[in-house]
C-alpha positions as CSV (number, residue, x, y, z in Angstrom):
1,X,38.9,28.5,5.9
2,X,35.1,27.7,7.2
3,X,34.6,23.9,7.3
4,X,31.7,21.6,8.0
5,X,32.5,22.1,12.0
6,X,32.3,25.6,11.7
7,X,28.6,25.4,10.1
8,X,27.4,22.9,12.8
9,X,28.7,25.2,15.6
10,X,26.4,27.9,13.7
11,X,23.3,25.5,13.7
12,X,23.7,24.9,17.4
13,X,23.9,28.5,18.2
14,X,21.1,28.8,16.4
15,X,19.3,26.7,18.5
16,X,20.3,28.0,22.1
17,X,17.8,29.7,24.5
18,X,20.2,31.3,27.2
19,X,23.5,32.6,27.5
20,X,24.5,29.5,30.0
21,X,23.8,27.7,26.3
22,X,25.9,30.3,24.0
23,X,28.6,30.7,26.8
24,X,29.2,26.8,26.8
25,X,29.2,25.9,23.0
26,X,31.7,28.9,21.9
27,X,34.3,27.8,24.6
28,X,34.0,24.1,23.8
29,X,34.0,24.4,19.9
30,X,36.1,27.7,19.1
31,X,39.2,26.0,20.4
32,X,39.1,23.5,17.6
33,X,38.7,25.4,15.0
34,X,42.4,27.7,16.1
35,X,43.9,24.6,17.0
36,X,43.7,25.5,20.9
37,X,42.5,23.6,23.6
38,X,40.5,26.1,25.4
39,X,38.6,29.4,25.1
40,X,37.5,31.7,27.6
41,X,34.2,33.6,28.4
42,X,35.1,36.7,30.8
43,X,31.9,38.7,32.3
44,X,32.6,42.0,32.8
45,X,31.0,44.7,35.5
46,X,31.8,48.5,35.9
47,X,35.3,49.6,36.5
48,X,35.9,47.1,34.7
49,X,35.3,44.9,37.4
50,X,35.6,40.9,36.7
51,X,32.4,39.2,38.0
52,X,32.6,35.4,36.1
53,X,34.2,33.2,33.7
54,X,32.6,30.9,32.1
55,X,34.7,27.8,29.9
56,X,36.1,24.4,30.8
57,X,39.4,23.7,30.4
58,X,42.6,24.5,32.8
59,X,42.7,28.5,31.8
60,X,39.3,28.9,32.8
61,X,39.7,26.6,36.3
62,X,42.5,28.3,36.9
63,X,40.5,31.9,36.2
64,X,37.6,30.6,38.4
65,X,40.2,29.6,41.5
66,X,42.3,32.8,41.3
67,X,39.3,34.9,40.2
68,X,40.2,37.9,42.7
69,X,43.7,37.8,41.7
70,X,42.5,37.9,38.1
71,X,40.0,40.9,39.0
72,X,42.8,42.8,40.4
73,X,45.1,42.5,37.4
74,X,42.5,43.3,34.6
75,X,43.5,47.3,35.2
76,X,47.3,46.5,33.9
77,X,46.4,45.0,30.4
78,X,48.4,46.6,28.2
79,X,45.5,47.2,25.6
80,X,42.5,48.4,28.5
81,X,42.3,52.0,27.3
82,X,42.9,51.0,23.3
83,X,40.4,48.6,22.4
84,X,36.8,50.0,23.4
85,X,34.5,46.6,23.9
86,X,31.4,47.7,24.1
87,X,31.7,49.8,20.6
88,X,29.3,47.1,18.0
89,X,31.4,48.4,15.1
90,X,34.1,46.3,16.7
91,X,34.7,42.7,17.0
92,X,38.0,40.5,17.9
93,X,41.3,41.8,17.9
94,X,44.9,40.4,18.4
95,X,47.3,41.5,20.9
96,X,50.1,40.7,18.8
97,X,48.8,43.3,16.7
98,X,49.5,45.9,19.0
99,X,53.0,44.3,21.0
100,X,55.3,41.8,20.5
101,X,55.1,38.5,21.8
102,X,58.0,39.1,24.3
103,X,56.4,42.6,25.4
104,X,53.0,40.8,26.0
105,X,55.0,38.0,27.9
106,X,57.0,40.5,29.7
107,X,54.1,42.8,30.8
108,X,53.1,43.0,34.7
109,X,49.6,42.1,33.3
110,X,50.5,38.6,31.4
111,X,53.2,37.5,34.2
112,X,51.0,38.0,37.3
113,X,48.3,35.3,35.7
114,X,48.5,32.1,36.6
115,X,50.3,29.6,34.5
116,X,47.6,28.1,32.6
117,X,46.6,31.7,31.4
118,X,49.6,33.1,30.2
119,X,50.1,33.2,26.8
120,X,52.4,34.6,24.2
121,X,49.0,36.3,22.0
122,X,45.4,36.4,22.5
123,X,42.3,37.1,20.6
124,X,39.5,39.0,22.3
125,X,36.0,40.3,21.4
126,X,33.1,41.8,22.9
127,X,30.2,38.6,23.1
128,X,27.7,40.7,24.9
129,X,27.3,45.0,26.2
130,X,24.1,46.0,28.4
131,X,22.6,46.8,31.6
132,X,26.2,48.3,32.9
133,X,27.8,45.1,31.7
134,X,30.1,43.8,29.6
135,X,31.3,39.9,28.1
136,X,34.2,39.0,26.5
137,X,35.3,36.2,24.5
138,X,38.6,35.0,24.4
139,X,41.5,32.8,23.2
140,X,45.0,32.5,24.2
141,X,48.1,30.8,22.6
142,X,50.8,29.5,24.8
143,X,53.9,30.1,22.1
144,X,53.5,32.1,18.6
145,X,51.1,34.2,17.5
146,X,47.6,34.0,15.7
147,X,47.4,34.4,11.9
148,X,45.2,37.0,10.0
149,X,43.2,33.3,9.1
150,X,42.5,32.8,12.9
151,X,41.4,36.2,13.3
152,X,38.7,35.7,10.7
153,X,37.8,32.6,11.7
154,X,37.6,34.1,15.1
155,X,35.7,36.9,14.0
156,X,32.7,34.7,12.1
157,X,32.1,32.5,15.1
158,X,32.4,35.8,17.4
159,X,29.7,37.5,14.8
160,X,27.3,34.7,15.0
161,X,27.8,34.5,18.8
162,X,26.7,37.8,19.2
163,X,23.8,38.2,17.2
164,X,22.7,34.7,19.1
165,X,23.0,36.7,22.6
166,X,20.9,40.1,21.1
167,X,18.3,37.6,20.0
168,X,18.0,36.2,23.4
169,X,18.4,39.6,25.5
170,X,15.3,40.6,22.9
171,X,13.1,37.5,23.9
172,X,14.2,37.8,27.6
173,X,13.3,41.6,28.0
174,X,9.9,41.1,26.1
175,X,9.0,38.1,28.2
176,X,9.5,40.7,31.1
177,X,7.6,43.2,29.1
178,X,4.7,40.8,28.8
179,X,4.1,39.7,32.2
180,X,4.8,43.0,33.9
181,X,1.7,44.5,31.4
182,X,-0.5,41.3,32.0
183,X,0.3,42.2,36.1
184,X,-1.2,45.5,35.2
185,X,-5.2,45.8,35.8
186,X,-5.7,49.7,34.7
187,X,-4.7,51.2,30.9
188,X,-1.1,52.1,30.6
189,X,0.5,54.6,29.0
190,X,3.6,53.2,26.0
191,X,6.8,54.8,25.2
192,X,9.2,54.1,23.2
193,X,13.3,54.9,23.8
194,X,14.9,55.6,20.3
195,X,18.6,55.2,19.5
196,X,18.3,58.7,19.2
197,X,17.4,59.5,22.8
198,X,14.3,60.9,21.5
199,X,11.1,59.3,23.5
200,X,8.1,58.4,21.0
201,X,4.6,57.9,22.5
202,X,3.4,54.2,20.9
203,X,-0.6,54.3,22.2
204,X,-3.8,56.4,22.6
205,X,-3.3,57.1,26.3
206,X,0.7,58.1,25.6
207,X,-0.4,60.4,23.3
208,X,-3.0,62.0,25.5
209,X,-0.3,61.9,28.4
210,X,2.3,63.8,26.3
211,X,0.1,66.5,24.6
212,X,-0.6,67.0,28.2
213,X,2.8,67.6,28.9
214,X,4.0,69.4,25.9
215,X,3.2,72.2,23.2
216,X,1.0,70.8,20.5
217,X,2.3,68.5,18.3
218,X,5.4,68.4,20.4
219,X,5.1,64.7,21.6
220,X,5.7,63.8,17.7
């Protein structure tokens, strides 16, 4: 299922520093490996509200030219209130898995595209979810639908993709971290958001600063 080109996509990713980097290998390389020509890099705003797309190839130009009319029609997708994006547990899914090719054809969503972008089935995955937005990665094919073998191998490259973009969100938001403590000349007080919502003081002065605050003992 995984060849050689699939572990040299890996090692590249490996390698990239921005999302400019992870944006243009996935689109270039995925294709090949579904036997497509193109893939598509969607970023997401609130609403959802379409901001970019990122890709070469004629779906992509043709999402770039038409972007407002491809905004406006991001609403009707027949999947928009099934398949939850920003949920990590999930990763790609097929449309065909939910409709029929002609249904998906058919819909107001899929027929409003332009040409280039309409498609009989497409995979889609959340790439990237934070700071109120969202990316999505996806693939479309013109006539048929994709196998359960696609869907893996769109799933892996998806996976790697992702953990690629954490890694650099990570490094960019401690670089940030860094200089706005160095811009700092008096002591500062550290705190640290859990998953959990609860707020753990990290240093001497937090501590102080909390017990301050709080009951005894409360600020553990």
């Amino acid at each position: 299922m995984l060849d050689e080109s699939y572990f040299s996509l890996v090692k590249a990713l490996r390698t990239c520093r921005s999302f400019g980097e992870v944006a243009s290998l996935v689109s270039t390389h995925l294709p090949s490996q579904l036997r497509e020509d193109h893939a598509t890099i969607a970023l997401l705003g609130a609403g959802p509200k379409l901001l970019a797309i990122y890709g070469d190839g004629p779906s992509s130009d043709a999402g770039r030219a038409e972007l407002d009319r491809v905004a406006a029609l991001l609403p009707k997708h027949p999947l928009i209130s099934q398949v939850d994006f920003t949920d990590p547990e999930n990763l790609g899914f097929k449309v065909s898995d939910y409709l029929r090719p002609s249904e998906y054809r058919d819909s107001e969503f899929n027929r409003g595209l332009p040409e280039p972008m309409q498609a009989d089935d497409s995979m889609a995955g959340g790439l990237m979810a934070g700071w109120g937005r969202v990316s999505l990665l996806f693939v479309c094919r013109n006539e048929g639908v994709f196998s359960q073998e696609d869907r893996e191998i769109f799933d892996a490259i998806l996976f790697t993709a992702r953990a690629v973009v954490e890694r650099i969100a990570g490094a960019n938001m401690e670089t940030r971290f860094r200089k706005y403590i160095l811009a700092k000349s008096g002591p500062i007080a550290l705190f640290s958001l859990m998953p959990s919502r609860e707020i753990l003081p990290i240093n001497f002065l937090s501590i102080r600063h909390s017990e301050s605050w709080w009951g005894q003992d409360e600020a553990f």
